[in-house]
Structures are given as structure tokens and as C-alpha cells.
C-alpha positions as CSV (number, residue, x, y, z in Angstrom):
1,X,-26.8,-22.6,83.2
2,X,-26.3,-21.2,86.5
3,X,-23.6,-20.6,88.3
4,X,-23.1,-20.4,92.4
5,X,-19.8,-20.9,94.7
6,X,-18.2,-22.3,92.5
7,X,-20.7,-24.7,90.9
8,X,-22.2,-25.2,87.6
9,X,-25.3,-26.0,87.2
10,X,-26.7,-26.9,83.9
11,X,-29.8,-27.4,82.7
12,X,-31.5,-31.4,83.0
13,X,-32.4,-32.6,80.8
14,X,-32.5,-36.5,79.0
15,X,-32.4,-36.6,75.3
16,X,-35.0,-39.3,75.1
17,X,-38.2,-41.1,76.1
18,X,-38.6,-42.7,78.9
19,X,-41.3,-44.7,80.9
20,X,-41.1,-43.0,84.6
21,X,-40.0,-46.1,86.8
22,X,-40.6,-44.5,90.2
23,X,-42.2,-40.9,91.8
24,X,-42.6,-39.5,95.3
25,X,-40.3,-38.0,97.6
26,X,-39.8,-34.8,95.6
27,X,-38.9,-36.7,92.7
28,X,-38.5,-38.9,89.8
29,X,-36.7,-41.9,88.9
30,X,-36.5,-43.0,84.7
31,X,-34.0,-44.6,82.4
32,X,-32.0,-45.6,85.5
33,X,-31.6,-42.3,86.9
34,X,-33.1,-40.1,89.7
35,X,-34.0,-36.5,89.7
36,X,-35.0,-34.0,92.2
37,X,-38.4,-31.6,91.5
38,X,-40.7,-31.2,88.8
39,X,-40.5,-33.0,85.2
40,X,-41.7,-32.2,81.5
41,X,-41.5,-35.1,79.6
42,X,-41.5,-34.2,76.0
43,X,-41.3,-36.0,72.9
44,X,-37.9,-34.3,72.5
45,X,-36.6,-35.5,75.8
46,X,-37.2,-35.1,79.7
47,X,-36.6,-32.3,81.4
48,X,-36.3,-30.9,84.7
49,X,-39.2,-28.1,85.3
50,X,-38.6,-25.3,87.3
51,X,-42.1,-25.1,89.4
52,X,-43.3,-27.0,92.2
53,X,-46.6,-25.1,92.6
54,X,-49.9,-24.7,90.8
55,X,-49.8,-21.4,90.9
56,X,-46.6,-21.1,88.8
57,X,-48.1,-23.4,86.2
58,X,-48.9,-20.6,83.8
59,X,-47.9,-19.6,80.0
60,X,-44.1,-19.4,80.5
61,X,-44.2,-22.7,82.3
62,X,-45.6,-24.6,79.7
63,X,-43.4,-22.9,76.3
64,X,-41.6,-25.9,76.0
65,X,-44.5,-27.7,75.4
66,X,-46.4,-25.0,72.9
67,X,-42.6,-25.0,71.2
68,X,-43.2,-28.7,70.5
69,X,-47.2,-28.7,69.8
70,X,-46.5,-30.1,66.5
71,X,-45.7,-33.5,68.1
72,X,-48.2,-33.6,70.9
73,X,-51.5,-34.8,70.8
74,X,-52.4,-35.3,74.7
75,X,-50.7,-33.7,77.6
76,X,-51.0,-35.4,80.9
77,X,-51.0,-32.7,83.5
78,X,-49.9,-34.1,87.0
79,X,-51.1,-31.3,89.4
80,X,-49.5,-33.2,92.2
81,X,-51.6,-35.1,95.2
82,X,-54.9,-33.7,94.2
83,X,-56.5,-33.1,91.0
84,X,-56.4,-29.4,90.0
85,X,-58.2,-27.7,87.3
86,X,-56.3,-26.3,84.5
87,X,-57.1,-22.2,84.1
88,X,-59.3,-21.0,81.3
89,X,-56.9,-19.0,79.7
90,X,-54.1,-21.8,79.8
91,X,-56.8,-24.5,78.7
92,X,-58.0,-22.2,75.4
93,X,-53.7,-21.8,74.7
94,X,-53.7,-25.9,74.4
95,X,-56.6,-26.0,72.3
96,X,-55.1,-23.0,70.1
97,X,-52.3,-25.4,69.6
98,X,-54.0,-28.4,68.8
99,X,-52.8,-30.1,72.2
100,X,-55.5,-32.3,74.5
101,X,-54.5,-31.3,78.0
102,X,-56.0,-33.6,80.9
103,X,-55.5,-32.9,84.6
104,X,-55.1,-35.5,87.4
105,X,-52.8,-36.3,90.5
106,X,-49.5,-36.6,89.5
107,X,-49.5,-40.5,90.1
108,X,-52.3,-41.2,87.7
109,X,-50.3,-39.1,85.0
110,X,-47.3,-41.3,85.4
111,X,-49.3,-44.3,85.1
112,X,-51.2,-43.2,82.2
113,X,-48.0,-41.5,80.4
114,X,-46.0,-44.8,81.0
115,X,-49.2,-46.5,78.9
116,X,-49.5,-44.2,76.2
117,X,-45.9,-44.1,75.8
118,X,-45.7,-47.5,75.6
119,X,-48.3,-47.5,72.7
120,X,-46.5,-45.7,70.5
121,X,-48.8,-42.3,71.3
122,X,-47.7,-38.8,70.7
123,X,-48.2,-37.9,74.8
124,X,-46.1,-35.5,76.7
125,X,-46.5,-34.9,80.5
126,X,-46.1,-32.2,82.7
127,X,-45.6,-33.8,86.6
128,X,-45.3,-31.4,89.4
129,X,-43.0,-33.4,92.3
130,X,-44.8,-35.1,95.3
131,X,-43.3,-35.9,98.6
């Protein structure tokens, strides 16, 4: 929680799954809502994520998801317009925790989470924001 002139701000977060119905525009749109910057949808709910940039996509980013590993099989990494390669060190912390990770634009991660999620599949995804 965070507090500033008079504002609270708390943490987002949606206690459930959800297919994502819209992205672009910084954002996200699911379960009727809309929400400003990054996303990690977990099997535990969604949740804003505080990066917008590869480059802060490292360890710390990613805890929630190593603090649920038990429940994910694949994570769909959407590294925004462009597919980015996830760092060696990051890729062997998946694979230490029994978690697929798989790399592609942002939009082909929404499309495929929105599948797998509609299957029934243990998936989480990890979106960074696109205007």
C-alpha cells in the first residue's frame, strides 16, 4: 500500500481467473474491468505488476510466480511488441522450479493464455503492457 497526497493506493489485484478480453494502450481489460500497466496472471488471481521494461524482468519480478510454482506448469512470458529472450540465469530459476517458461510478444501470450486457460491447464502469464 502506498500512500501520496492524500491517496491510498493499494495493491491490484483480482482474486480469480480470468480470460484477458482486451490489451493495448498500456493496458489490460478482463472480468469486465480495465487496468493500467503490466499484469501477472496467476492461478491465485491477477495482479498488477510493477515493470514495464525487460530489463526489470529479473528474480524479484517473477517471486510471485516461483511462490506459486507448485500450481504452474507453463508460463507465458509476454515481452511486449517483440519477442525477447528470457536470461539464462532466470530460465535455469523456472526449470529449478519445475515451471515451462515460453517467450513471445505480449499479444500471442494473451491469446495463448486465454486457450490454455480455457482448457482447464495449470498456465500463468506474465504480460508486460503495450501501447
Amino acid at each position: 500500500m502506498t500512500k501520496g497526497r492524500g491517496t491510498i493506493l493499494r495493491e491490484s489485484h483480482y482474486p480469480d481467473r480470468a480470460p484477458i478480453e482486451a490489451y493495448g494502450n498500456g493496458g489490460f481489460k478482463f472480468a469486465h474491468m480495465a487496468h493500467n500497466g503490466s499484469l501477472l496472471c496467476l492461478p491465485s488471481g491477477i495482479r498488477g505488476w510493477p515493470v514495464s521494461t525487460l530489463q526489470e524482468c529479473d528474480e524479484v519480478a517473477f517471486q510471485r510466480v516461483f511462490d506459486e510454482a507448485g500450481t504452474i506448469e507453463i508460463l507465458l512470458f509476454g515481452t511486449g511488441k517483440d519477442i525477447a529472450p528470457i536470461d539464462d540465469a532466470l530460465r535455469w530459476r523456472f526449470r529449478e522450479n519445475a515451471i515451462m517458461a515460453d517467450p513471445m510478444s505480449t499479444g500471442a501470450a494473451v491469446r495463448t493464455y486465454n486457450v490454455l486457460l480455457a482448457e482447464g491447464r495449470a498456465v500463468a502469464a506474465a504480460l508486460l503492457a503495450v501501447e
